[in-house]
MIMIKE-44505 format. One record per atom (N, C-alpha, C, O): residue in three letters; x, y, z. Coordinates in steps of 0.02 Angstrom, whole numbers, plus 50000, padded with zeros to 5 digits. Atoms other than C-alpha are relative to their C-alpha. Last residue first. Example, Ala and Ser with C-alpha at 12.3 -4.5 7.8 and 13.67 -1.06 7.14 Angstrom:
// MIMIKE-44505
ser499584994149997 ser506844994750357 ser499615005550037 ser499865011050045 ala500454994150000 ala506154977550390 ala500455006050000 ala500975005950033 
***
This chain:
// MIMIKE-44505
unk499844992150005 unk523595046048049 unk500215004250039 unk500285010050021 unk499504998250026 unk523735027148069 unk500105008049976 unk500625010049950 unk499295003549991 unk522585022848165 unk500655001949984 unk501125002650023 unk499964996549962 unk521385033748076 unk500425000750053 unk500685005850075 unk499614994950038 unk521825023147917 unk499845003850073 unk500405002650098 unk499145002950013 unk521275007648032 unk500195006949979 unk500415010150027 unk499605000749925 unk519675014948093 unk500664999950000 unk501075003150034 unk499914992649942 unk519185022747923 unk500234998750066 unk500545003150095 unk499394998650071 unk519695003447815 unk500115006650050 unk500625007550083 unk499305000649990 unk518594994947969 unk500585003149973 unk501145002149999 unk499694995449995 unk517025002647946 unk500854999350017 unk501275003650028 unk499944997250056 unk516094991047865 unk500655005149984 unk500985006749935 unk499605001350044 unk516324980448010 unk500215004449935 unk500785004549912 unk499724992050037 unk515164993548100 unk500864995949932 unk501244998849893 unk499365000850074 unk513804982748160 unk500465005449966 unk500295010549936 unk499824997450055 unk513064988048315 unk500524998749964 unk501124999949968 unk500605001750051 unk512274977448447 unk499985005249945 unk499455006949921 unk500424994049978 unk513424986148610 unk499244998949957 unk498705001449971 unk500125003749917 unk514344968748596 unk499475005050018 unk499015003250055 unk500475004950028 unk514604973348405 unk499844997050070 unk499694991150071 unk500524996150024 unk515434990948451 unk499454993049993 unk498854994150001 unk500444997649937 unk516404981848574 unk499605005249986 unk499335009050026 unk500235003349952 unk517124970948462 unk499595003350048 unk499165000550083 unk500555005550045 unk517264981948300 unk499704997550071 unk499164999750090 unk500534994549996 unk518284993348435 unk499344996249960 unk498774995949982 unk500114997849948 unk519404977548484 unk499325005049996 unk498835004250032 unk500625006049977 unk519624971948300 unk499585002350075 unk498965002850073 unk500535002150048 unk520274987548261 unk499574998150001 unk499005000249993 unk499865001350050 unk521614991448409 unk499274998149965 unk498814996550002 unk500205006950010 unk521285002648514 unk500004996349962 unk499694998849915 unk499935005149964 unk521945018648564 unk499884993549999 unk500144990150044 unk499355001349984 unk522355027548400 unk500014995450069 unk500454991250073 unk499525004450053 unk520645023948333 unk500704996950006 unk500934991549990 unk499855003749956 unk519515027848496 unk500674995649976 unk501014991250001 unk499514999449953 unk518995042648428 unk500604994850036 unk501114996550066 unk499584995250023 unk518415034048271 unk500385003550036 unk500985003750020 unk499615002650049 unk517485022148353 unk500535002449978 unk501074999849993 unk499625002649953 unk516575033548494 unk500684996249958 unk501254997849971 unk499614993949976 unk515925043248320 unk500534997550082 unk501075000150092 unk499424999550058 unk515405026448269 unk500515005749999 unk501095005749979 unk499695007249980 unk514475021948430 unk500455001749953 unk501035001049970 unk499654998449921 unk513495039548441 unk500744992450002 unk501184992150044 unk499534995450025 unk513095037748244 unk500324999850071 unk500934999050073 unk499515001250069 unk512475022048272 unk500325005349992 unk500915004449976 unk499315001149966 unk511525025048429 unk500444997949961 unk500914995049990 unk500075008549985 unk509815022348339 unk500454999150052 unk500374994550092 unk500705005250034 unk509025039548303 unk500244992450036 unk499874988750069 unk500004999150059 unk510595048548420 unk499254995549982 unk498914992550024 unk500795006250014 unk510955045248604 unk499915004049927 unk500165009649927 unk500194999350065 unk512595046248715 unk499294998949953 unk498944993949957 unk500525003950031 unk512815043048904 unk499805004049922 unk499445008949926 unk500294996750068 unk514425045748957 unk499544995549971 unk499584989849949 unk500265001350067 unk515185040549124 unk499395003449977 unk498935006250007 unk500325008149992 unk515985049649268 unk499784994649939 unk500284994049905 unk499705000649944 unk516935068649268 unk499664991750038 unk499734989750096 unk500705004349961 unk516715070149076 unk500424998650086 unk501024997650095 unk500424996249936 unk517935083049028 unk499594995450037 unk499404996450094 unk499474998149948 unk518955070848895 unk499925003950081 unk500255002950132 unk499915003449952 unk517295065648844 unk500765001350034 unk500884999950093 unk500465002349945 unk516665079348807 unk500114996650035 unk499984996950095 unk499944995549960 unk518345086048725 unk499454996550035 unk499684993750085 unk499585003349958 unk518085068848608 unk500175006650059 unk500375003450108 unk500125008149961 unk516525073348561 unk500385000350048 unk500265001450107 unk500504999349952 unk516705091548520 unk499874993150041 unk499744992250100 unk499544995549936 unk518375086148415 unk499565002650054 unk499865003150108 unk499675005249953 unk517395071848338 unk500315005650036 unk500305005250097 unk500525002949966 unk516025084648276 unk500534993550038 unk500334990550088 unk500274996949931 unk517015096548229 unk499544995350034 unk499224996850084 unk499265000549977 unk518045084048102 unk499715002750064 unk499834999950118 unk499354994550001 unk516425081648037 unk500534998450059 unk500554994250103 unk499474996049943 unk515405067048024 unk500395004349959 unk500625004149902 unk499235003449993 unk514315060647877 unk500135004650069 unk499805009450090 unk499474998650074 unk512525064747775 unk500914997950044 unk501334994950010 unk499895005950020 unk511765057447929 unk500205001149913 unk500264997349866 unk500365002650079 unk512115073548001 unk499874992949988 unk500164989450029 unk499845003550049 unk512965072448184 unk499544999049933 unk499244993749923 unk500095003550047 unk512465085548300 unk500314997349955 unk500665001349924 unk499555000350054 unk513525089048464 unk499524996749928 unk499634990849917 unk500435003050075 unk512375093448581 unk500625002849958 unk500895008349949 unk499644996750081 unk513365093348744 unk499504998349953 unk499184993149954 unk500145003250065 unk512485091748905 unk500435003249962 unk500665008849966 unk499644994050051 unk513355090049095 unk499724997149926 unk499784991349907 unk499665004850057 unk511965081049206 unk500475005449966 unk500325011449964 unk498965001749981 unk511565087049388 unk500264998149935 unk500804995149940 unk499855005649995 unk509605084249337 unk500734997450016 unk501014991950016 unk500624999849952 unk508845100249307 unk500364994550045 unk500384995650106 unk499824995349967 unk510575102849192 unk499205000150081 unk499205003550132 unk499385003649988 unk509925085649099 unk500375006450060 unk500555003650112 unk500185005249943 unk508105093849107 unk500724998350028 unk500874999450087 unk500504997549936 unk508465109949010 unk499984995950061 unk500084997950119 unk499304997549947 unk509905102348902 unk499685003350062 unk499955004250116 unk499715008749981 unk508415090148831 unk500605003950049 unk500825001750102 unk500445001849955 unk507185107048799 unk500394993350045 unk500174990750096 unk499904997049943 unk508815117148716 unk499434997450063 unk499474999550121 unk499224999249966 unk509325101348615 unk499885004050057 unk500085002150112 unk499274996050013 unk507485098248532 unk500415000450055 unk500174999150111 unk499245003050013 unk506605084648575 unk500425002950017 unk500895001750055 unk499655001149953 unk504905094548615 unk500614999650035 unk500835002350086 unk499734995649959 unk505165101848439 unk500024998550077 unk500525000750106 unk500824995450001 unk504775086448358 unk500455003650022 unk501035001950030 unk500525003749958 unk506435076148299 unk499785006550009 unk500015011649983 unk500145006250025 unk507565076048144 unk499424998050055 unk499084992950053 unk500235000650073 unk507985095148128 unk499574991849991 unk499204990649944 unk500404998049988 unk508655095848311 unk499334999349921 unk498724998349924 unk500214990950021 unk510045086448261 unk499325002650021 unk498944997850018 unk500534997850045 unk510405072048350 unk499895004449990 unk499795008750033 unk499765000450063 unk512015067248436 unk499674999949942 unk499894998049888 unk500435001650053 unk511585073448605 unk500215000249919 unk500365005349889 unk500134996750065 unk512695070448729 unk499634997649950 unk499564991849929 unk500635002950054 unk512265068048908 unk500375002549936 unk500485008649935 unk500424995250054 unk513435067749048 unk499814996849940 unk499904991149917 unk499774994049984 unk513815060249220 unk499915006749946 unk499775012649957 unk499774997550058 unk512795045149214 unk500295009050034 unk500085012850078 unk499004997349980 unk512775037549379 unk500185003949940 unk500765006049936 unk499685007250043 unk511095025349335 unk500695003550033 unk501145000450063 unk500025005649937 unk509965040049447 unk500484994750004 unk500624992150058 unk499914997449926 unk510345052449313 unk500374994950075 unk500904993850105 unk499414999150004 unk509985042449185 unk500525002350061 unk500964999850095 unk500025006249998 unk508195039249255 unk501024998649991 unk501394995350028 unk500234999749917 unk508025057849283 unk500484992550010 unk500984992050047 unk499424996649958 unk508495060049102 unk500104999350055 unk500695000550070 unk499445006249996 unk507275045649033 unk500595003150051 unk500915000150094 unk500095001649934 unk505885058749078 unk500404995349993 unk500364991850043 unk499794993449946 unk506505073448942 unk499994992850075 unk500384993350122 unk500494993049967 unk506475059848810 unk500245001350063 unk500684998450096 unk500185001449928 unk507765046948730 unk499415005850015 unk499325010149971 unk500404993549962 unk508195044148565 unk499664999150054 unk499304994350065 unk500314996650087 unk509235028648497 unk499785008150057 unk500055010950105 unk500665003150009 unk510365022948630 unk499825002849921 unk500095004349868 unk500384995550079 unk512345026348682 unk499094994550010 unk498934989550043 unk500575006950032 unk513445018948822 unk499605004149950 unk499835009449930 unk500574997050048 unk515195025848883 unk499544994849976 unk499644988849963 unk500044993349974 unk516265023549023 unk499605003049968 unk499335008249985 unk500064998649925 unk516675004949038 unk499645007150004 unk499335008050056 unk499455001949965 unk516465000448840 unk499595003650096 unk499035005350117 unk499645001750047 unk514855002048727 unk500934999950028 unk501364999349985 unk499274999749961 unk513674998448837 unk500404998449929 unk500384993949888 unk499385005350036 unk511894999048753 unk500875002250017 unk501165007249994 unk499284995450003 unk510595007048834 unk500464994649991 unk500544989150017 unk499435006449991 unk508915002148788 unk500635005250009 unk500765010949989 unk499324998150017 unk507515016748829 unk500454993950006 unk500474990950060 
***
């Protein structure tokens, strides 16, 4: 499992399994969300076997799936409530941590400026320049 820091409070990966949770756990993580659909990994994977352990494990889970057809609006408002509740840091995990990093992005629109979120998405080892036009306009909405 890599975990990639994507500011002080939150970090993201690709996919994790049931025995990384423990390991999380142990790190200080306070909760788990899952930003993979159940649809994209075995049934082990799935949401209600990963919220099994993370709850085994003191963890608070959210499965918030993210499509890789795009975000929803429900899907940043489940986010960002998670993390508004979170009572320590947030460990995030998706196929790569791209959607988990971009969905942090987008929340993060009105607090930070642009470059800043680019920056500490590309420190985490995710490119999201692309995404600058949706950060900014979000900024501004």
């Amino acid at each position: 499992m890599n975990i990639n820091k994507v500011d002080h409070n939150y970090s993201v990966s690709g996919q994790i399994g049931e025995a990384d949770i423990a390991t999380l756990a142990g790190m200080g993580f306070k909760t788990l969300i899952c930003n993979r659909p159940d649809a994209e990994v075995e049934s082990a994977l799935h949401a209600q076997f990963m919220a099994a352990e993370a709850e085994r494990c003191g963890l608070t889970f959210v499965y918030n799936p993210i499509s890789n057809a795009g975000m929803t609006m429900d899907n940043l408002e489940t986010q960002a409530t998670a993390l508004d509740t979170a009572t320590g840091p947030v460990f995030a995990y998706c196929r790569s941590g791209m959607r988990s990093t971009v969905c942090w992005s987008f929340l993060n629109a009105k607090r930070l400026p642009a470059d800043e979120i680019i920056a500490s998405a590309a420190g985490a080892g995710y490119q999201i320049d692309n995404l600058r036009p949706q950060i900014e306009a979000l900024a501004g909405a």
